[in-house]
C-alpha positions in Angstrom: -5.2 52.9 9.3 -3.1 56.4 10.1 -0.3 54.2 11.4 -0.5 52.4 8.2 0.0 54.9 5.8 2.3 57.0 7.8 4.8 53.9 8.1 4.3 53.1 4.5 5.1 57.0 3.6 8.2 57.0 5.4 9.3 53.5 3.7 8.8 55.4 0.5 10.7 58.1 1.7 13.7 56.1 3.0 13.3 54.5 -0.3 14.1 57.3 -2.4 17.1 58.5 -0.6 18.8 55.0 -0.9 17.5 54.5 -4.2 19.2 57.8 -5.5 22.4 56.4 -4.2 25.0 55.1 -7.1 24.8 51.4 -7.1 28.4 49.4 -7.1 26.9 46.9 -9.6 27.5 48.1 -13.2 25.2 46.0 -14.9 22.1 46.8 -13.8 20.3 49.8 -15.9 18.3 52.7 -14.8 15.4 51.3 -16.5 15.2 47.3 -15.3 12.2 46.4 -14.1 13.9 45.2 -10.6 16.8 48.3 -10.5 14.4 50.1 -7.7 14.4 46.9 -5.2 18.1 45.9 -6.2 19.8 49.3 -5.5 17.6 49.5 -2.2 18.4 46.2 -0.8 21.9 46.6 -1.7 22.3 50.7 0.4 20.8 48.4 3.5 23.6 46.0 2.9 21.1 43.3 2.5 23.1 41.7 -0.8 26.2 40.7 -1.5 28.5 43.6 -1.5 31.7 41.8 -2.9 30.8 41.6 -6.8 30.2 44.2 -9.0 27.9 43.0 -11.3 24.9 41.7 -10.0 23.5 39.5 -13.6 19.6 40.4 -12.9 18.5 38.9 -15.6 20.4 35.6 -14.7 18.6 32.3 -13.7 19.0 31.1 -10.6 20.7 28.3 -9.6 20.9 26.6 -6.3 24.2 27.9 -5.3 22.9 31.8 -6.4 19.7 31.0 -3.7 21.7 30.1 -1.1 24.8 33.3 -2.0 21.4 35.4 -2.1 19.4 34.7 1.5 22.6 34.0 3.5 23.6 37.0 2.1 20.4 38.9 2.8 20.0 37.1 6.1 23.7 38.3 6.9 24.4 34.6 8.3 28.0 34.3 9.6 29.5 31.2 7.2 31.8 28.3 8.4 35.2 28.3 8.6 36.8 26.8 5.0 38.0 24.3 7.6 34.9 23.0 8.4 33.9 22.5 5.1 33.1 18.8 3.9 30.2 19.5 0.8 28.4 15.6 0.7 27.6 15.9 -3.1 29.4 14.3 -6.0 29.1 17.3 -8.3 30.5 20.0 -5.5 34.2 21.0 -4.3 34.8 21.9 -1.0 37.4 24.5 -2.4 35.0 26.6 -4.7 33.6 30.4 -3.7 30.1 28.7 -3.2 31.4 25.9 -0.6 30.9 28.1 2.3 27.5 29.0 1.5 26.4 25.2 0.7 27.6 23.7 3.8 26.3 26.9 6.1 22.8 26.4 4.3 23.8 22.4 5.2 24.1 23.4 9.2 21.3 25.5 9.3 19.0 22.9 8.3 18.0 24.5 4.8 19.0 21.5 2.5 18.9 17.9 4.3 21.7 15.5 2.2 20.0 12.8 4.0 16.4 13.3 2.0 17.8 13.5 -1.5 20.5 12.0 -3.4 24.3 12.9 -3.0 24.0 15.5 -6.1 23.4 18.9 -5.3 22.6 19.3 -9.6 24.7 23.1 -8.9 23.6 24.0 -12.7 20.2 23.0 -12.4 17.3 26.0 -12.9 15.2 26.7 -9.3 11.7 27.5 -9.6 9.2 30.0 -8.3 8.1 27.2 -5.4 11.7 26.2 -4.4 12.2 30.3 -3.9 9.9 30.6 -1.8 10.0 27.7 0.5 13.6 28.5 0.8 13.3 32.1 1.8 10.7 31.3 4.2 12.6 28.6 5.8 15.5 30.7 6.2 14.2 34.1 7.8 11.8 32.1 9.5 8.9 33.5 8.2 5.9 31.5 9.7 3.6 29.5 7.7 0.6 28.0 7.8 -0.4 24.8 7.3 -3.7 25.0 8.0 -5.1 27.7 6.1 -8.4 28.5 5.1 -8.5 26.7 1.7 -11.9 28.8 0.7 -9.5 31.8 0.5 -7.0 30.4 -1.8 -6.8 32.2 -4.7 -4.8 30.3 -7.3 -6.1 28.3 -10.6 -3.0 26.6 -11.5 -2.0 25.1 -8.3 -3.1 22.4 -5.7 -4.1 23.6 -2.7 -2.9 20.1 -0.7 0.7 20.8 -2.0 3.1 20.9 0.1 4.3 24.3 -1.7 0.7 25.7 -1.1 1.0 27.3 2.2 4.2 29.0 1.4 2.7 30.4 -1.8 -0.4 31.5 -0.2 1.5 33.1 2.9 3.7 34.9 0.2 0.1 36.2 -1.3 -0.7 37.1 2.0 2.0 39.1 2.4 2.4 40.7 -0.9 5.9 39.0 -2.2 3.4 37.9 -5.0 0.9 39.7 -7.1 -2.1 41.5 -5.2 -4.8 39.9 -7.1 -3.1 36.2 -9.0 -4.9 34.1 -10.3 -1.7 31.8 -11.6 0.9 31.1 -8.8 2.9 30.0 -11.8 4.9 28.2 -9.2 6.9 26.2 -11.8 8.5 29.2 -13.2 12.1 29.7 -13.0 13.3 32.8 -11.4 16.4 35.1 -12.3 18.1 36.9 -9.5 16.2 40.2 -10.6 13.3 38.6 -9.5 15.3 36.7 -6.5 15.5 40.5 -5.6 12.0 41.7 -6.1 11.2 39.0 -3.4 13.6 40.0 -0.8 12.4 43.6 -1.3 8.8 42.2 -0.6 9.9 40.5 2.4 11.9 43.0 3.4 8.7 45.6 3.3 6.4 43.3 5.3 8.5 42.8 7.6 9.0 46.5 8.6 5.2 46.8 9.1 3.4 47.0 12.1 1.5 44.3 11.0 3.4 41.9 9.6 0.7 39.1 10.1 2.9 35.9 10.3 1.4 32.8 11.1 3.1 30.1 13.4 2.3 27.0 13.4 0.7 25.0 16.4 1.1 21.1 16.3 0.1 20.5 19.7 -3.1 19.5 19.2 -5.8 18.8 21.7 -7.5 15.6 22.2 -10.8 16.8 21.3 -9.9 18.0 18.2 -10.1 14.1 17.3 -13.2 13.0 17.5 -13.1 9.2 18.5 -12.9 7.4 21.5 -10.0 5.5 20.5 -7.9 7.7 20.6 -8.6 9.0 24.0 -7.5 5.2 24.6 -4.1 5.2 22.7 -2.9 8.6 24.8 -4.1 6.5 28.2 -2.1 3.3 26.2 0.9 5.5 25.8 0.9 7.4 29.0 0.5 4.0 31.0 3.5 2.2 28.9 6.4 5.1 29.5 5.3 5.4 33.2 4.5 1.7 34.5 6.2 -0.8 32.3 8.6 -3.1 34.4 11.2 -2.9 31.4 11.7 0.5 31.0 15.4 -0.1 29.7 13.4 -1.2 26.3 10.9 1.5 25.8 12.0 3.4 22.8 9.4 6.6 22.5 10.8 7.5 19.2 10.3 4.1 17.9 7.0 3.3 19.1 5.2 6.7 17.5 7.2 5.6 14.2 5.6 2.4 14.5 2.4 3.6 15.1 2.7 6.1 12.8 3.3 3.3 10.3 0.1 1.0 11.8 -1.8 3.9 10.5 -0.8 3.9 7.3 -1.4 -0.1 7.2 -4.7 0.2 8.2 -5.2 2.2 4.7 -4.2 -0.7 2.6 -2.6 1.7 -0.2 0.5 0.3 -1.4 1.1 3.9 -2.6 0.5 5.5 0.8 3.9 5.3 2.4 5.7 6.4 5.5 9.8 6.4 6.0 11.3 7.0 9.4 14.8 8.6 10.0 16.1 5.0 9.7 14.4 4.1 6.3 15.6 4.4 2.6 13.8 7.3 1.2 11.8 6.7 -1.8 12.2 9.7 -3.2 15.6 7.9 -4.4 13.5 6.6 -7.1 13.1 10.3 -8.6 17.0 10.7 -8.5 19.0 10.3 -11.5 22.4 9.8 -9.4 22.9 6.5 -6.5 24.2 3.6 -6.0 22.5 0.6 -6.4 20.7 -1.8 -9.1 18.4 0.9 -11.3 14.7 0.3 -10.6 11.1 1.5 -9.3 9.5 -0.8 -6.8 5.9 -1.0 -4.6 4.4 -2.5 -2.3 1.2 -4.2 -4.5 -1.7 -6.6 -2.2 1.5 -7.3 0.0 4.1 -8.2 -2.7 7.1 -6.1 -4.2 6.5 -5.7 -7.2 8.8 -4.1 -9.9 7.4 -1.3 -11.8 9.9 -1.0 -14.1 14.5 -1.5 -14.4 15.4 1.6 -15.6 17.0 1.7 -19.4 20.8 1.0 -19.5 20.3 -0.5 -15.4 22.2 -3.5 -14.0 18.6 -4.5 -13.0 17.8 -4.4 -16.9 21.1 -5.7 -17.7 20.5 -8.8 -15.4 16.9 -9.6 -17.3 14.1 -8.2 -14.3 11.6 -7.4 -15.9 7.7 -5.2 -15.0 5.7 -7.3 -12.9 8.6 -9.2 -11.5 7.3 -10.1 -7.5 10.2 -10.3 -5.4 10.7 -13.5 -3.2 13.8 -13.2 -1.5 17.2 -11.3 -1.2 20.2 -12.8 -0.9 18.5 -15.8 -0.1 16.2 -14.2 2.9 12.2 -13.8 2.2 10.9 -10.5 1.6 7.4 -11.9 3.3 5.9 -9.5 5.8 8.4 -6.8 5.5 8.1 -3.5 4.3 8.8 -2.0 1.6 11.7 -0.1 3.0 13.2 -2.9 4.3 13.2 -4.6 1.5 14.7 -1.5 -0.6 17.6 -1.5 2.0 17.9 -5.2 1.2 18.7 -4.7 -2.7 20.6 -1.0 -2.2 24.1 -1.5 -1.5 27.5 -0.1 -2.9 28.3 -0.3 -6.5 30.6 -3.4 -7.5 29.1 -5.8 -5.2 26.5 -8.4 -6.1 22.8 -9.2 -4.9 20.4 -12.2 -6.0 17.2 -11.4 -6.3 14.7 -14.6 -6.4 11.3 -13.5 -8.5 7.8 -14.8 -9.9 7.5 -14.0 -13.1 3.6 -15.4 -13.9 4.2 -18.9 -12.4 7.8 -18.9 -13.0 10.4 -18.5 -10.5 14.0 -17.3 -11.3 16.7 -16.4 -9.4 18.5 -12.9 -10.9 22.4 -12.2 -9.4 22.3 -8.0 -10.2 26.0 -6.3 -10.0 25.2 -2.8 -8.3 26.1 -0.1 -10.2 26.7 4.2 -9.7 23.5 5.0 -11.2 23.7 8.1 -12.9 21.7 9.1 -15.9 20.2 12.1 -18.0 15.9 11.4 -17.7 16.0 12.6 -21.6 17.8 11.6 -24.1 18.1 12.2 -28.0 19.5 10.3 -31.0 18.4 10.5 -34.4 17.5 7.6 -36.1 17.4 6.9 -40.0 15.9 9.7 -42.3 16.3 11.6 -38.8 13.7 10.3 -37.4 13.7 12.2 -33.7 13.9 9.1 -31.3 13.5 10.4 -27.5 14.2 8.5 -24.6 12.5 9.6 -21.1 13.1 7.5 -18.4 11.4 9.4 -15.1 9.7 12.4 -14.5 12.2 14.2 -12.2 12.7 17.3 -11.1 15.0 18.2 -13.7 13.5 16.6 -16.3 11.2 19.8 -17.5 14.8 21.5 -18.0 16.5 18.3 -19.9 13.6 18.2 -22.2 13.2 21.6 -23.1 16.7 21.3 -24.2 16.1 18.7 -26.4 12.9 19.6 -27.7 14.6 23.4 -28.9 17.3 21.0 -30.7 14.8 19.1 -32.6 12.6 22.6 -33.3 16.3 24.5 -34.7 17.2 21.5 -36.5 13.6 21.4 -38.7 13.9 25.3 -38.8 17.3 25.5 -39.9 17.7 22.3 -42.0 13.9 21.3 -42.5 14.6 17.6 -42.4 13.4 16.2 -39.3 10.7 13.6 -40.2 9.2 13.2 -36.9 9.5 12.3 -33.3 9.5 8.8 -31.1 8.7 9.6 -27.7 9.3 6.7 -25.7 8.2 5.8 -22.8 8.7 2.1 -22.1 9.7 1.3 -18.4 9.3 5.0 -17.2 7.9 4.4 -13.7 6.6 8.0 -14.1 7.3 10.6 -11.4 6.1 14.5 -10.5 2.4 15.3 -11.8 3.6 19.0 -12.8 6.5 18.0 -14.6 3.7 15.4 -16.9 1.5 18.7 -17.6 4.6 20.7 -18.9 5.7 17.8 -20.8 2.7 17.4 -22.5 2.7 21.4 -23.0 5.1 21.0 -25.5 2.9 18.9 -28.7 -0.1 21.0 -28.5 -0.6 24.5 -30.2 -3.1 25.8 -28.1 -4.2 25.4 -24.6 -5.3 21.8 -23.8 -6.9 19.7 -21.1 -4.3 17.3 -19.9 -5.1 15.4 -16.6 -8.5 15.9 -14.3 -7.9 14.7 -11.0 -11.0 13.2 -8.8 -11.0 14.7 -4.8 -12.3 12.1 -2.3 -15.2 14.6 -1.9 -16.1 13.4 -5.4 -15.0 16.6 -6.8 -13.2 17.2 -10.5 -10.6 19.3 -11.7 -9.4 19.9 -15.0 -5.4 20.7 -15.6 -4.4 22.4 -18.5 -1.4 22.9 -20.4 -1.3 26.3 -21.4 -0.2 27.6 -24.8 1.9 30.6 -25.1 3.3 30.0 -28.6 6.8 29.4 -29.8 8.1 32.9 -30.5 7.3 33.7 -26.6 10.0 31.3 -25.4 7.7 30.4 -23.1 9.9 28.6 -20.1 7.5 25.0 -20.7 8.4 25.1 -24.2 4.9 25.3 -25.0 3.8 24.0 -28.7 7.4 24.0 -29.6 7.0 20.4 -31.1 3.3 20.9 -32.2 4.1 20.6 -35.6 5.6 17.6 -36.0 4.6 13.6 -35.9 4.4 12.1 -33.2 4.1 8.4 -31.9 4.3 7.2 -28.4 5.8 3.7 -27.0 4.4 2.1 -23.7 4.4 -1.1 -22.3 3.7 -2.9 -19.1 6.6 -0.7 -17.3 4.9 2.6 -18.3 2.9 4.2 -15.1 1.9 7.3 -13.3 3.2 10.6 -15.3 4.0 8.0 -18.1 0.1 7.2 -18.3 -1.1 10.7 -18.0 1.0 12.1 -21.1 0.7 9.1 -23.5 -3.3 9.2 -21.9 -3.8 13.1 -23.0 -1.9 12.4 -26.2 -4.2 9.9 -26.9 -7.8 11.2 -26.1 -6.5 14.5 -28.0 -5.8 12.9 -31.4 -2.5 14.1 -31.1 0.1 10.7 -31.2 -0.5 6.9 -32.1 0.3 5.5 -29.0 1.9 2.2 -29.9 3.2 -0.7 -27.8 1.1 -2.6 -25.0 -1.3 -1.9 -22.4 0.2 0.1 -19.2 1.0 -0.6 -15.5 -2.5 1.0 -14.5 -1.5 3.6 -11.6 -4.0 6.1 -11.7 -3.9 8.0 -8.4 -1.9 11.1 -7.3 0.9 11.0 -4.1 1.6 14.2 -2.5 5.0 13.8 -0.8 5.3 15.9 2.7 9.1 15.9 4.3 9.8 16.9 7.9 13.1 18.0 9.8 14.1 15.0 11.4 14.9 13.4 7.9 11.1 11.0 7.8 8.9 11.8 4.6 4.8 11.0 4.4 3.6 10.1 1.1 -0.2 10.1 1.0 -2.6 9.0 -1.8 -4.3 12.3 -2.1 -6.6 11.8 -5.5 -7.1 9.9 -8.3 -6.6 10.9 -11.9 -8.3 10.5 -15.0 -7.4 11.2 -18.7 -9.0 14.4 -20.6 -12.1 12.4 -21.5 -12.5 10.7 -18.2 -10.8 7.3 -18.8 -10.0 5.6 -15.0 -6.9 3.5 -15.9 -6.3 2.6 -12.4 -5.3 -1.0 -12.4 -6.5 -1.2 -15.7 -3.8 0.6 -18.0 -4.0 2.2 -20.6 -4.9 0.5 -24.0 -2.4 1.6 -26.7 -3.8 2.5 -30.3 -2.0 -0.4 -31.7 -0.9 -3.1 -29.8 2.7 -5.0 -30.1 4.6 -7.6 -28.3 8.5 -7.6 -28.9 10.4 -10.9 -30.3 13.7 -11.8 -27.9 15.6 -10.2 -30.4 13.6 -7.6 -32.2 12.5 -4.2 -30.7 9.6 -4.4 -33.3 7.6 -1.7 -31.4 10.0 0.7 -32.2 11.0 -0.3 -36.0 6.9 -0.2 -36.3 7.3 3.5 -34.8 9.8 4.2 -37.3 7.0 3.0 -40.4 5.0 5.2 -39.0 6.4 8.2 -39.3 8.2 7.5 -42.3 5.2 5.8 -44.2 
């Protein structure tokens, strides 16, 4: 305990010496809440010492996390030579290039995962902040922590950001005593600086208490017999085999890898190799190919939805679609990933997809396309009616939305003529659980129950959208469209993060959910990626509406139900009455 405080007094003491030092950036005050841990970090050279002004109150973007921990780290960059950035919206010629491809090398963003868009502009969040500064001063983790001890309200202890925050609790980068993690919230480099100072001050402690983590498990720590067998299996294969030129080790624990994941029978429940498309390529919003969500339902690919504006909607596929064949070749008794590979392919060629349709089958020829497209979109219809279009619930799609939503809250304040809102949400496959709460955040002026999800233990938990009130600015937008009418639109297309808004809309009394009954996914994915490129997406829950509604496999049931003609969107002119009349 001596050793303890006498380190700590000396920290304090070193502190004040640098912190009386002049700082070279000019625009951060005396009095800012982060001048203390910027001016300090900056006397140790531990942040970038070519700029004079640091922007503290700034939001951070991708390329100022990366400038910030390579910088803190004091990583030696690549040559401007060696640069070649794999993104569509980067150039290899820009102040940030060598920062993006040295965070490339050292393993910190994987290209290969995600979609050839780095989104440079986009806002990063408290989660990605800390994951990222973990990952790059190798600051142990673990996985395995003792869940009992977990002290956050707002955040799932099974997600993959969970250990990271919890280890940052640990440590003190994060509030002593928290009860939100508030690990959605966007961080300005002020902030970005408080962490590093945090870090920083942990790590010159005797007892810095980092965790490593140990995946060389024991035998006995699974408890069945069969597995005993499959190591004897194994062990027998690579030494006695007579063709050893044809034993692949790598392949064969991706195979049986995936034959546990069969066994489960979840079409949701999915596991990509190295070699494997990525389905996380649904959640992009830039990529070349035909524009639509697929799964693997009872054994069949089924289409969950073309996106709006997508050569697959273009070319008349439709929700429900089962696929048959590609290109002439049958999809039976392949995966989903293969199948996926089977229909990606570069823009400007062609790919026939053969379909059932009820007890139809067609034959669609789809011209791939450079999908690119904003997830929220806003046009004013007549009498400025407020017609939104959401088509996934990405990553960036919190961001895109809160944009729109202030447009449509300064518009009714400034001209006081808006007559309501169409959210739409036809085809919208659905997409990140969070990003569905903070959505929802926005129509309701005070705190409100929007999903409870169901543990396999049998245990229920309630997620809220909290309310914080328009004049905060609160970074969810919270309430900011409270005020105004609202009706929803679903159809067959509309699943997952889809269901749960239009589902707490609903229950609430807040929208007339209009349209027809929805796709019916009611369980929650988490999504765990590891370093040589494969990603594990496990069924972890399942999710009900406010008042307890299970709409797995059944969909939800609009208020008012409507088919469209061939050549009449009459679901949305019927919107339109709605709020007008």
């Amino acid at each position: 305990m001596k050793t303890k405080f006498l380190l700590f007094f000396c920290i304090i003491f070193a502190s004040s010496i640098f912190a009386s030092q002049a700082s070279a950036y000019t625009d951060v005050p005396a009095n800012h809440n982060f001048t203390y841990e910027i001016e300090y970090l900056e006397s140790l050279g531990l942040l970038p010492l070519n700029i004079t002004k640091f922007e503290p109150d700034r939001e951070m973007t991708p390329l100022d996390l990366y400038y910030l921990l390579l910088s803190y780290s004091q990583t030696a960059l690549v040559d401007q030579k060696d640069i070649d950035l794999p993104y569509l919206d980067t150039d290899n010629n820009t102040w940030y290039a060598p920062y993006i491809q040295t965070a490339i090398n050292k393993g910190l963003i994987k290209p290969a995962i995600f979609n050839p868009s780095l989104s440079p502009n986009r806002k990063v969040r408290k989660r990605e902040v800390i994951m990222k500064t973990f990952d790059t001063l190798g600051i142990g983790v673990n996985k395995l922590f003792d869940e009992s001890y977990f002290p956050f309200t707002d955040l799932d202890s099974n997600s993959t950001s969970a250990p990271y925050m919890f280890r940052a609790y640990q440590i003190g980068v994060l509030e002593s005593n928290p009860i939100l993690a508030k690990a959605s919230k966007k961080i300005t480099r002020g902030e970005m600086a408080y962490i590093l100072y945090q870090v920083y001050a942990s790590e010159t402690g005797t007892d810095s208490g980092v965790y490593t983590v140990d995946l060389n498990y024991s035998t006995s720590e699974i408890d069945t017999p069969a597995f005993d067998i499959f190591v004897d299996v194994w062990e027998t294969i690579v030494d006695s085999y007579y063709f050893q030129d044809e034993v692949d080790e790598e392949e064969m624990m991706y195979s049986a890898i995936n034959g546990l994941i069969e066994t489960l029978e979840d079409p949701y429940t999915v596991f990509t190799s190295p070699f494997d498309s990525n389905p996380l390529v649904q959640l992009n919003t830039e990529y070349e190919g035909v524009g639509m969500s697929v799964e693997m339902i009872d054994n069949e690919v089924v289409i969950i939805s073309p996106f709006k504006g997508s050569p697959a909607e273009d070319a008349g596929l439709e929700p429900n679609d089962v696929i048959l064949e590609i290109d002439g070749d049958s999809v039976s008794g392949l995966s989903l990933d293969t199948v996926v590979n089977m229909i990606k392919g570069q823009a400007g060629t062609t790919v026939k997809i053969k379909i059932r349709r009820d007890s139809k089958i067609k034959t669609m020829t789809v011209t791939r396309g450079y999908i690119t497209y904003n997830t929220v979109t806003l046009e004013y219809l007549e009498e400025n009616v407020a017609y939104v279009n959401m088509v996934s619930f990405s990553e960036d799609t919190a961001n895109e939305f809160l944009d729109i939503a202030q447009q449509i809250y300064d518009k009714q304040e400034e001209e006081g003529n808006v007559a309501g809102i169409i959210l739409d949400l036809r085809n919208n496959p659905g997409g990140f659980l969070d990003v569905s709460i903070e959505i929802a955040g926005f129509f309701f002026d005070e705190d409100a129950n929007v999903v409870m999800l169901e543990e396999n233990n049998g245990d229920k938990t309630m997620y809220y959208a909290e309310y914080y009130g328009v004049e905060n600015e609160y970074e969810y937008g919270s309430g900011l469209l409270s005020d105004f009418d609202l009706v929803v639109l679903v159809n067959e297309g509309s699943a997952s993060a889809s269901e749960i808004v239009a589902g707490a809309l609903q229950d609430h009394g807040r929208a007339e959910i209009l349209g027809e009954t929805t796709f019916g996914k009611g369980t929650v994915q988490e999504v765990f990626l590891y370093n040589d490129g494969s990603m594990f997406k496990l069924t972890i829950s399942k999710w009900l509406t406010p008042k307890g509604q299970d709409i797995h496999h059944a969909g939800l049931t609009p208020d008012r139900v409507l088919t469209n003609s061939a050549t009449v969107d009459w679901q949305l002119d019927t919107a339109i009455e709605e709020i007008l009349y």
